[in-house]
C-alpha positions as CSV (number, residue, x, y, z in Angstrom):
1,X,5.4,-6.1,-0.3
2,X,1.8,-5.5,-2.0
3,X,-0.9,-7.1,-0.8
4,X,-3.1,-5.8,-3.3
5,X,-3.7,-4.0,-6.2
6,X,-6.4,-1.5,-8.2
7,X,-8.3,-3.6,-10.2
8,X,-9.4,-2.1,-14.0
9,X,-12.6,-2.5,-16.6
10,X,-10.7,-4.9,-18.6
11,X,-9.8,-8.4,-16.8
12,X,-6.6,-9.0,-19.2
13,X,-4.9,-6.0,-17.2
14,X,-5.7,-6.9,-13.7
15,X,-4.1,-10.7,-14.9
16,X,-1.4,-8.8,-15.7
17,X,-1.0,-6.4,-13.2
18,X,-1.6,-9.2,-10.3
19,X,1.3,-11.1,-11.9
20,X,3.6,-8.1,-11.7
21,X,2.9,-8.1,-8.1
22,X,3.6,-11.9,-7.6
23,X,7.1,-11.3,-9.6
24,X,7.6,-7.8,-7.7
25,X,7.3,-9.2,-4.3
26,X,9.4,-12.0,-4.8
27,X,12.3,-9.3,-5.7
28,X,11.5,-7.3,-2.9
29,X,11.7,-10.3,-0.7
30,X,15.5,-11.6,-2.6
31,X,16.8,-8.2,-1.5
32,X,15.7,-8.5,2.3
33,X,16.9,-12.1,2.2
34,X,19.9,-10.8,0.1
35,X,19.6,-13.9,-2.4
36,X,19.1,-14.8,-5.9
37,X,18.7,-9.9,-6.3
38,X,19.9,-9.7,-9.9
39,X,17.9,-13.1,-11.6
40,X,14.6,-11.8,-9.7
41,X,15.2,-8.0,-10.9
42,X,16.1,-9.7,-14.5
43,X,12.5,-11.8,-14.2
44,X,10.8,-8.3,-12.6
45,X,12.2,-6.3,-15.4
46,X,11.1,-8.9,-18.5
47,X,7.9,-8.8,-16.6
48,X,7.0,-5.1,-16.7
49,X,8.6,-5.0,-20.4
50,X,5.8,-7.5,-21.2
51,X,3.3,-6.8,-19.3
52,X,3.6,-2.6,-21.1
53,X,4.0,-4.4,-24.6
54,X,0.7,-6.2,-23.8
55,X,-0.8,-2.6,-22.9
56,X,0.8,-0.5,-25.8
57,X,-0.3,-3.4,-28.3
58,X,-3.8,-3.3,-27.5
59,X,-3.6,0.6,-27.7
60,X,-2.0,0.3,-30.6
61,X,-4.6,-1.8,-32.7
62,X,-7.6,-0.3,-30.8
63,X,-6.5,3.6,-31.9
64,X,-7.2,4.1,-28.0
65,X,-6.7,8.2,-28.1
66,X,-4.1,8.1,-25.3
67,X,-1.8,6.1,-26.6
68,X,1.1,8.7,-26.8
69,X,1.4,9.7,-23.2
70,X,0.4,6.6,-21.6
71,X,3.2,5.2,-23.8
72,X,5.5,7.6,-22.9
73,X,4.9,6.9,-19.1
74,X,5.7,3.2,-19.2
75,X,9.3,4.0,-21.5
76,X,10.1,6.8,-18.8
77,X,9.7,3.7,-16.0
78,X,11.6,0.9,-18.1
79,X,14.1,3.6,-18.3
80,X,14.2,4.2,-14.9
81,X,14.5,0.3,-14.0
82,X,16.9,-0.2,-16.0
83,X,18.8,2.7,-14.5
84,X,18.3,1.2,-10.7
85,X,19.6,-2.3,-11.6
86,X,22.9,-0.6,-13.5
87,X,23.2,1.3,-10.2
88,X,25.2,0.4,-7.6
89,X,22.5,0.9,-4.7
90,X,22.8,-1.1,-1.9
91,X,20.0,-3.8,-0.8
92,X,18.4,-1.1,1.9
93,X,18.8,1.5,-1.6
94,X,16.9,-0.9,-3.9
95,X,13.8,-1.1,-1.2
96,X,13.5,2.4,-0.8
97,X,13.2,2.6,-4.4
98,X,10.7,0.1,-5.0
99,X,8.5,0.7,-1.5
100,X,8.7,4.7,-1.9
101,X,8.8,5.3,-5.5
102,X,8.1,2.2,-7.6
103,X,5.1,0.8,-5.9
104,X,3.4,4.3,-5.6
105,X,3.9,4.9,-8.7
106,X,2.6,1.8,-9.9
107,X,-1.2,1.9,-7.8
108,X,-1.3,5.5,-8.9
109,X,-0.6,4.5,-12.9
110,X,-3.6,1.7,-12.6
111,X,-5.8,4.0,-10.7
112,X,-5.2,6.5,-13.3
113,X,-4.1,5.8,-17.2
114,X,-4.9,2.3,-16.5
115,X,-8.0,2.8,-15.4
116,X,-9.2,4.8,-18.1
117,X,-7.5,2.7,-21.0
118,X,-9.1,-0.6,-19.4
119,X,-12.5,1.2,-19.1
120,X,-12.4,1.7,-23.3
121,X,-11.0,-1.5,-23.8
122,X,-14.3,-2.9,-21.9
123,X,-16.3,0.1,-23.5
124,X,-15.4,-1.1,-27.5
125,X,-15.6,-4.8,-26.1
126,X,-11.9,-5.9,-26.7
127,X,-12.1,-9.5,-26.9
128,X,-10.7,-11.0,-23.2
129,X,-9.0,-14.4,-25.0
């Protein structure tokens, strides 16, 4: 489970973010309680799809100059998501997944390309509404 998360420049994001975390622990918390695992990954994965359309949208129509790589990044994890719910991984499987290679992955992304495409969102003054 997360308890919390980087925060960014740009509010929109951290909305974002903080509801990937809501939707993520609820997931993590199906598989330990071995209920309801593939609706909650479907939710977690329609989540993260929308919450790196939000991102590469903004990017897109701000000409933000690290579009390309940070867009790169969130296909290589959508791929990589979709791979682990195809998968045949057992419950124990799926939460080593998420607690030693999603979930780090995900604080490091914020703290990093996050944090520097939030900073010129709030440095051009991207509207927040």
């Amino acid at each position: 489970m997360i308890e919390t998360i980087p925060q960014v420049k740009f509010e929109p994001m951290n909305e974002i973010h903080n509801n990937e975390v809501k939707v993520l622990n609820e997931l993590l918390e199906a598989i330990e309680k071995n209920k309801d695992i593939e609706s909650k990954f479907d939710m977690f994965l329609d989540d993260v799809k929308n919450h790196f359309n939000f991102e590469q949208n903004l990017m897109e129509k701000y000409n933000f100059f690290a579009k390309v790589p940070h867009q790169m990044e969130h296909d290589r994890i959508i791929n990589e998501l979709e791979e682990i719910k195809n998968s045949s991984l057992n419950n124990e499987e799926l939460l080593e997944y998420f607690n030693q290679q999603f979930i780090p992955w995900l604080e490091n992304h914020i703290n990093t390309m996050d944090t520097v495409t939030g900073g010129y969102f709030d440095m051009i003054k991207v509207p927040t509404n």
